[in-house]
C-alpha positions as CSV (number, residue, x, y, z in Angstrom):
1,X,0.0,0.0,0.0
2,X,1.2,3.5,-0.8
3,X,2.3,5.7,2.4
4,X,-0.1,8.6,3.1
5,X,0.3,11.9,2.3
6,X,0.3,13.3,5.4
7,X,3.5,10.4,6.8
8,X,5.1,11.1,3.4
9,X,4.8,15.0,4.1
10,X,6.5,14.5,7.3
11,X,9.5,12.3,5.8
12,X,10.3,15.0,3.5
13,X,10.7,17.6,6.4
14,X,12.5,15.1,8.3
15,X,14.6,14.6,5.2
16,X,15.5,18.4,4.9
17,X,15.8,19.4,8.7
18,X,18.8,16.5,8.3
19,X,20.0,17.8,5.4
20,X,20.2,21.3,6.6
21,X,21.1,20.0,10.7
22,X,24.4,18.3,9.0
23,X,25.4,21.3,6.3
24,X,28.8,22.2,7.9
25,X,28.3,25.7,6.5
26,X,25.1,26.5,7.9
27,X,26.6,26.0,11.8
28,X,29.4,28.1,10.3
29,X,27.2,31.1,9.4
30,X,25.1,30.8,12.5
31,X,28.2,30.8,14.9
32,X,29.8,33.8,12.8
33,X,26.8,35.7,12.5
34,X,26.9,35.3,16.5
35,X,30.3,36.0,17.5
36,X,30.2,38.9,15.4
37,X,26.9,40.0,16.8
38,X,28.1,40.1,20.2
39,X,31.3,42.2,19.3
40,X,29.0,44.8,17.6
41,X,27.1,44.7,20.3
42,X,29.7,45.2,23.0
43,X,31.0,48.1,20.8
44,X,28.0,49.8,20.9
45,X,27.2,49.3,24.4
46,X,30.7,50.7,25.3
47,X,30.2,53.4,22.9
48,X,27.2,54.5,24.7
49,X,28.7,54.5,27.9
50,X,31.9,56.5,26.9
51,X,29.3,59.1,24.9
52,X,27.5,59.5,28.3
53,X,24.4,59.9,26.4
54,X,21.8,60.9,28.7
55,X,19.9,57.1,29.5
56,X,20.7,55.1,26.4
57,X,17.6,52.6,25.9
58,X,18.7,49.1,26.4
59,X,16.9,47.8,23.7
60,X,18.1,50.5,21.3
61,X,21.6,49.5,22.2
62,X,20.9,45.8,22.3
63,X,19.5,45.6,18.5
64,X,21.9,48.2,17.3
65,X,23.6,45.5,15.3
66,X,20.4,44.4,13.4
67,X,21.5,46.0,9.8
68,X,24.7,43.7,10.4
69,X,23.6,40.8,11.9
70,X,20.5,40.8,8.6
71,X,23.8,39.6,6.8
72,X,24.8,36.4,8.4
73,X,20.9,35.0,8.2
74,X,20.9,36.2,4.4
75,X,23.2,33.8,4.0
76,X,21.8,31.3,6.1
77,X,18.7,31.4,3.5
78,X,21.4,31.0,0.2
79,X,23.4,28.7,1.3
80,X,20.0,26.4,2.6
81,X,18.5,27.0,-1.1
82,X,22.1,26.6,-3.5
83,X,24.3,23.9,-1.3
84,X,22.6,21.2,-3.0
85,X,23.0,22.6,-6.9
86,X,27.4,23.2,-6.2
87,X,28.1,19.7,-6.6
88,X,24.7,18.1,-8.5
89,X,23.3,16.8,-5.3
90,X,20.1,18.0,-6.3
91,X,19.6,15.4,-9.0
92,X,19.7,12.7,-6.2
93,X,17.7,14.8,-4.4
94,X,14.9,14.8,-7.0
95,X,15.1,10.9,-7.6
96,X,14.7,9.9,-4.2
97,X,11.9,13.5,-3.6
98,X,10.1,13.6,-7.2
99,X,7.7,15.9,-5.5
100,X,9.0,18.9,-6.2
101,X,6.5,21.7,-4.8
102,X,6.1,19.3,-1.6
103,X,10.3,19.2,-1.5
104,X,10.9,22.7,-1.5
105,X,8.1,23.5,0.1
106,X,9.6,21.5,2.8
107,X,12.7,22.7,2.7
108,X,11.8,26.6,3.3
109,X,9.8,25.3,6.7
110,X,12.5,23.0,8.0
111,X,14.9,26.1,7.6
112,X,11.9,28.2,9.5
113,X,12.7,25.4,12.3
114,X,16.0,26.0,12.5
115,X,16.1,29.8,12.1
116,X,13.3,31.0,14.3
117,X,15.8,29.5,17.7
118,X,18.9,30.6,16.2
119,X,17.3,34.2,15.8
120,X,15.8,34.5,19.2
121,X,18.8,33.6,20.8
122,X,21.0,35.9,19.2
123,X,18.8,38.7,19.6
124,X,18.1,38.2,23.3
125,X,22.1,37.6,24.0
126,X,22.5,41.3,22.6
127,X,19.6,43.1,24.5
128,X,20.7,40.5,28.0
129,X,24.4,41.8,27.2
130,X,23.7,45.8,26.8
131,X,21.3,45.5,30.0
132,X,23.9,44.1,31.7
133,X,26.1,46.8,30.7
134,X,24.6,49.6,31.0
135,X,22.6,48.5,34.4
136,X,21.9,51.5,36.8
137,X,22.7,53.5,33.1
138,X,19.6,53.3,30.9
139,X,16.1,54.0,30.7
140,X,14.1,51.9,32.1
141,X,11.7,49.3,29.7
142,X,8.7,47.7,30.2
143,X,8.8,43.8,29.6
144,X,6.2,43.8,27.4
145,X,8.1,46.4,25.2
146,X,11.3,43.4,25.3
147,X,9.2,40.5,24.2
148,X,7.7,42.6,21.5
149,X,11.0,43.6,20.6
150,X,12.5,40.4,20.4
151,X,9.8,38.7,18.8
152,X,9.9,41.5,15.8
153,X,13.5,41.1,15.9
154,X,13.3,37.4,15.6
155,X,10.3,37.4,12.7
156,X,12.5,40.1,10.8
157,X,15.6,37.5,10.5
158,X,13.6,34.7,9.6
159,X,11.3,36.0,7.1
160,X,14.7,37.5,5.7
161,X,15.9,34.2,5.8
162,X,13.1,32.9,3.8
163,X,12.9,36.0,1.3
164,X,17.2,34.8,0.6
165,X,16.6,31.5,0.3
166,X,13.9,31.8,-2.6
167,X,16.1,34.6,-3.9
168,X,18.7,31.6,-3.9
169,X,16.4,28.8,-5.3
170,X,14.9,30.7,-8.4
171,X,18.9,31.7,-8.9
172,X,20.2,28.3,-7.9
173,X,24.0,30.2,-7.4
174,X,25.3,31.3,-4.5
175,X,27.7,33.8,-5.7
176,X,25.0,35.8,-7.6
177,X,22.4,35.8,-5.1
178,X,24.4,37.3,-2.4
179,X,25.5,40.1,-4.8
180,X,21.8,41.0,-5.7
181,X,20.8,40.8,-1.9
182,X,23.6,42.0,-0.1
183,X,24.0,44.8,-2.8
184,X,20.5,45.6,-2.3
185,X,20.2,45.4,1.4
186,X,23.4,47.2,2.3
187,X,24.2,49.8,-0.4
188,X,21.2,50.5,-2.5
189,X,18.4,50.3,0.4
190,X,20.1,52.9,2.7
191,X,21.7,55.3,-0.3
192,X,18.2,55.5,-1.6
193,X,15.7,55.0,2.0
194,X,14.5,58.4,2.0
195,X,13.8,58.1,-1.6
196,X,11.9,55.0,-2.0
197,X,8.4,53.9,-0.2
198,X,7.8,52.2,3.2
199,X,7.3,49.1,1.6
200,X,10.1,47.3,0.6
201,X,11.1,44.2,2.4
202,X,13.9,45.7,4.7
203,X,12.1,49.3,5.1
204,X,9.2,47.8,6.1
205,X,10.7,45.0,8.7
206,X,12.5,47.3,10.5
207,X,9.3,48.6,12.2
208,X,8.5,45.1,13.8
209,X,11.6,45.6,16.5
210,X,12.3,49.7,16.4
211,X,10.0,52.1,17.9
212,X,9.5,55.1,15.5
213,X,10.4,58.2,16.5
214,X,8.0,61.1,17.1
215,X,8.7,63.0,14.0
216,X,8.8,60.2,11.5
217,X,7.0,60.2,8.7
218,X,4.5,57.4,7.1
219,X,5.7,55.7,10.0
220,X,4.4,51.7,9.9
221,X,3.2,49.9,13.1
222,X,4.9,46.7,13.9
223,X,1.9,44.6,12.5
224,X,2.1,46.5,9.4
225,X,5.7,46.1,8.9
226,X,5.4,41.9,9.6
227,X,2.3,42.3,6.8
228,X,4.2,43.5,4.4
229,X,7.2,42.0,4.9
230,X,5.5,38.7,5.0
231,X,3.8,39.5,1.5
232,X,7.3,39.6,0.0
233,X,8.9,36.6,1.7
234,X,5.9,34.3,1.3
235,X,4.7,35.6,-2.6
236,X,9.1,35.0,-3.7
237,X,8.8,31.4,-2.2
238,X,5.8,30.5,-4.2
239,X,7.1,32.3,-7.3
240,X,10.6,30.1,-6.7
241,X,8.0,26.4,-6.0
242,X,6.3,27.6,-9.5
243,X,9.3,28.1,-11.3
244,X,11.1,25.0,-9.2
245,X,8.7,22.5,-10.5
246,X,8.1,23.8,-14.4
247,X,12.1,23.6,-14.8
248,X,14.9,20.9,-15.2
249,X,17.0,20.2,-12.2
């Protein structure tokens, strides 16, 4: 009898959380991304301290590395989506996985699994190391404000994630697609953010963790921000199944 669709479902995202678990370069990005995270972080903790700025927030300080740290989980999301296609692994792949939408499908959530931890904890080590620091210096926050803070910060990495990885399925080469991204996400977004709309992916996501200041304009709650944010990452992944299953390996 033929296994069910559900069970076979499940073997496919078992399949990919062990391909993934055992890709030596995706624990090297992850324990990069955090070593450098916490040296950005300590930097601008000291930084604030030195400045003697008048009660720096904690959570200002803590996610003040955000627009670096982006970097390491944009790769996280190529190298998930292009590992298999560097040495024609993908061929076995889709012998032993003929499903295609179902496969890659499968693949973006089992990266979800793995990114949604490895983003919470590297966030929260940044805010736990600047209120450390700067105890008995900083404003005082609100736990609510924290959690909403980190959970922002942690959907803002992984839907980044997500948004690289398709970016890195439909291109299906590593080197290219962090060019585009990184090109885009570190030189052309901030040259051209006061020229271009709220709604791009990175514009947009920034307002699930940062509180707007006063006198910003077209300023985006955090809901609205995750919305549209979550319209780009989730329409490129079905634009990169569709084009996945109508093309050869």
């Amino acid at each position: 009898m033929s296994v069910s669709s559900g069970r076979k479902t499940i073997r496919i995202l078992r399949a990919e959380l062990d391909k993934l678990m055992t890709l030596p370069w995706i624990w090297t990005a992850v324990t990069v991304t955090f070593l450098v995270h916490l040296l950005l972080t300590a930097a601008f903790t000291s930084a604030s301290l030195q400045e003697g700025a008048a009660a720096p927030g904690i959570l200002n300080t803590g996610l003040a590395s955000m627009s670096y740290l982006q970097a390491g989980f944009i790769i996280l999301g190529i190298l998930a989506a292009c590992s298999e296609y560097t040495g024609g692994q993908i061929r076995t792949t889709l012998t032993v996985i003929p499903w295609r939408g179902r496969q890659l499908f499968m693949k973006h959530l089992a990266l979800t699994l793995i990114t949604i931890p490895a983003a919470f904890i590297l966030t929260a080590s940044g805010v736990l190391y600047a209120g450390w620091r700067l105890d008995g210096h900083a404003a005082g926050v609100e736990p609510h404000e924290v959690i909403q803070a980190l959970l922002g910060a942690t959907g803002y990495l992984t839907l980044t994630t997500l948004l690289s990885a398709a970016i890195g399925a439909l291109l299906r080469r590593t080197l290219p697609a962090l060019v585009i991204l990184l090109g885009y996400y570190f030189i052309i977004s901030p040259w051209s953010r006061g020229l271009l709309p709220a709604y791009f992916p990175d514009t947009a996501g920034r307002y699930m963790y940062l509180l707007p200041s006063s006198g910003e304009l077209n300023v985006l709650t955090p809901v609205q921000g995750a919305g549209i944010l979550m319209i780009w990452s989730v329409s490129l992944v079905a634009v990169a199944i569709v084009v996945y299953r109508i093309r050869d390996a």
